[in-house]
C-alpha positions as CSV (number, residue, x, y, z in Angstrom):
1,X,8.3,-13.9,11.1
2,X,6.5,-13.7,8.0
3,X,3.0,-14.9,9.9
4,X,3.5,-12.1,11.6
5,X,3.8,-9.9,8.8
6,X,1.0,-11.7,7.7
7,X,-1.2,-10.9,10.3
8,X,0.1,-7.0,10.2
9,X,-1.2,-6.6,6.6
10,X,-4.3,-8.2,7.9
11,X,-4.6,-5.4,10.7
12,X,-4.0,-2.5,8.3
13,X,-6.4,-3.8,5.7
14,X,-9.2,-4.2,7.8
15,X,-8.6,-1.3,9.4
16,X,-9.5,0.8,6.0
17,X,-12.6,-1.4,5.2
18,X,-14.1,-0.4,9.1
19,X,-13.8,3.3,8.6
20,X,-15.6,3.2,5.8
21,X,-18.6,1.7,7.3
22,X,-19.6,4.1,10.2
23,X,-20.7,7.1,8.1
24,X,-20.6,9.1,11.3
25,X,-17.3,8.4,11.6
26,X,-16.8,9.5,8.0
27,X,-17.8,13.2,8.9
28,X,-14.4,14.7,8.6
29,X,-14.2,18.8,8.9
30,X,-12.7,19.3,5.1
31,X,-9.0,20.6,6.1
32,X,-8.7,18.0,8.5
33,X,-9.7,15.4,5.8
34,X,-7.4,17.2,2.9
35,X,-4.5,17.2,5.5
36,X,-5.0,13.5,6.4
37,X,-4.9,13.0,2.4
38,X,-2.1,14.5,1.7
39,X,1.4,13.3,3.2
40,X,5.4,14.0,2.2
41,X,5.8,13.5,-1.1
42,X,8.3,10.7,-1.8
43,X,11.8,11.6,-3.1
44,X,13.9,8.8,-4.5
45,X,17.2,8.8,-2.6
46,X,19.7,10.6,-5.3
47,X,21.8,7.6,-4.8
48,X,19.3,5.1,-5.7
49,X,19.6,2.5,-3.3
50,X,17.3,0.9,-0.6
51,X,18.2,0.4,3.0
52,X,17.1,-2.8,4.3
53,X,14.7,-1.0,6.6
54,X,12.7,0.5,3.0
55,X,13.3,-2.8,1.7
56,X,11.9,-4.8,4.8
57,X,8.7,-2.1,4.6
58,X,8.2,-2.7,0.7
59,X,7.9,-6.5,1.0
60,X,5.6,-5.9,3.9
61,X,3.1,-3.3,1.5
62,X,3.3,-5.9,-1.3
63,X,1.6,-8.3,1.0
64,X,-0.6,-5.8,2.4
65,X,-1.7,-5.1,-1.1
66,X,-2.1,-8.0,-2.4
67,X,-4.7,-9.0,0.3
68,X,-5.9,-5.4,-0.7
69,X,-6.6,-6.2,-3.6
70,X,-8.4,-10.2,-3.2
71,X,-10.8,-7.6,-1.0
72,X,-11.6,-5.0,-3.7
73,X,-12.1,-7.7,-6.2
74,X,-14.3,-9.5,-4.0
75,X,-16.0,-6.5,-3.5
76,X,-16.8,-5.9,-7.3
77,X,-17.9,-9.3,-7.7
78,X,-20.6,-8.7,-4.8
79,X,-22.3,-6.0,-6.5
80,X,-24.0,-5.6,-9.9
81,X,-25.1,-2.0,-9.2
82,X,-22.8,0.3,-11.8
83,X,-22.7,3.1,-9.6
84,X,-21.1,0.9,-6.5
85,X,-18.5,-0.4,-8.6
86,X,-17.8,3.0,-10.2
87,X,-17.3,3.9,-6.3
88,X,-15.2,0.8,-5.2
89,X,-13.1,1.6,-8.4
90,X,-12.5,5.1,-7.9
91,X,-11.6,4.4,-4.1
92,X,-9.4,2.0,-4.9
93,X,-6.4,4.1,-5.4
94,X,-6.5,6.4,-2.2
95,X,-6.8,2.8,-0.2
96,X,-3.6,1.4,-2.0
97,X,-1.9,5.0,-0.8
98,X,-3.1,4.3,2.8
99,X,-1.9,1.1,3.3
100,X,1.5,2.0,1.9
101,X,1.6,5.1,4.1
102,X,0.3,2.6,7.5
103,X,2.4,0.0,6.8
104,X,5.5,2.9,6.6
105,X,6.7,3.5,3.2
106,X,5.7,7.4,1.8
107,X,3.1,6.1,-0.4
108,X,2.0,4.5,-3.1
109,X,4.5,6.8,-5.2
110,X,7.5,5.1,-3.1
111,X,5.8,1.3,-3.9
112,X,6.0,1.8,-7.0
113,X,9.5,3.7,-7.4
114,X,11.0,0.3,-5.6
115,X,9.3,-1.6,-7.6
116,X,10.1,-0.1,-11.0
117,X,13.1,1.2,-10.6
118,X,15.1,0.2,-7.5
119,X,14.4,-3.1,-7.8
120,X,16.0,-3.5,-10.8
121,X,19.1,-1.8,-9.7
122,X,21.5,-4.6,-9.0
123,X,23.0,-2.7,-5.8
124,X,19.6,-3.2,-4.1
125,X,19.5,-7.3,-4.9
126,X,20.7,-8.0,-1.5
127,X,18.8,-5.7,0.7
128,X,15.5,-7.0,-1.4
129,X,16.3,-10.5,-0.9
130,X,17.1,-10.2,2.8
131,X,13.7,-8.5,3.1
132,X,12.5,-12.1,1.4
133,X,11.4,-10.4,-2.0
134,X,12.1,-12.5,-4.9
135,X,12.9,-10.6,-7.7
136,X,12.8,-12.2,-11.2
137,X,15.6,-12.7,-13.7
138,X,16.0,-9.5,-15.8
């Protein structure tokens, strides 16, 4: 199950990297592009717990990000040109937004609310863990 997962997170992120590489593609009419931008803002549930469905999706965007991130690094280690990196840097965000929007959660604003907060609620322990995230003694 979790090769699966695996090769999910895979899709999504090379799905981001080959829309940025046809520029034609890239031609966007601008409320078409701010609507594609913007999506629901995230509302932590007033009763602070996770489902195991949020759950299940948040261990399946840490993976995605992680191999997310090995990309952008790899990335700024291929150029020397200031102005590139300033560029990869500065895109960085949006792409961490997208894959957490692709993968399912609402954003990169829900990653990091379960990851903050929920996760540390005790309530949410078992949910997180039958999702297979570990969570560290607190």
């Amino acid at each position: 199950m979790k090769q699966a997962y695996l090769v999910f997170a895979i899709m999504v992120i090379a799905s981001l990297f080959s829309c940025g590489k046809d520029d034609q593609a890239q031609q966007v009419a601008p409320a078409q592009a701010a609507q594609s931008d913007q999506g629901a803002p995230f509302s932590p549930p007033s009763d602070g717990l996770l489902n195991d469905e949020r759950a299940r999706l948040y261990a399946n965007t840490s993976t995605a990000l992680l191999l997310l991130s090995q990309q952008w690094i790899e990335r700024m280690d291929n150029t020397t040109d200031a102005q590139e990196k300033i560029l990869i840097l500065n895109s960085f965000d949006k792409a961490r937004d997208q894959v957490c929007r692709k993968v399912g959660l609402v954003g990169i604003q829900e990653y990091n609310w379960i990851s903050e907060i929920a996760s540390k609620n005790p309530a949410n322990k078992g949910a997180l863990e039958k999702a297979g995230v570990q969570l560290g003694n607190k």
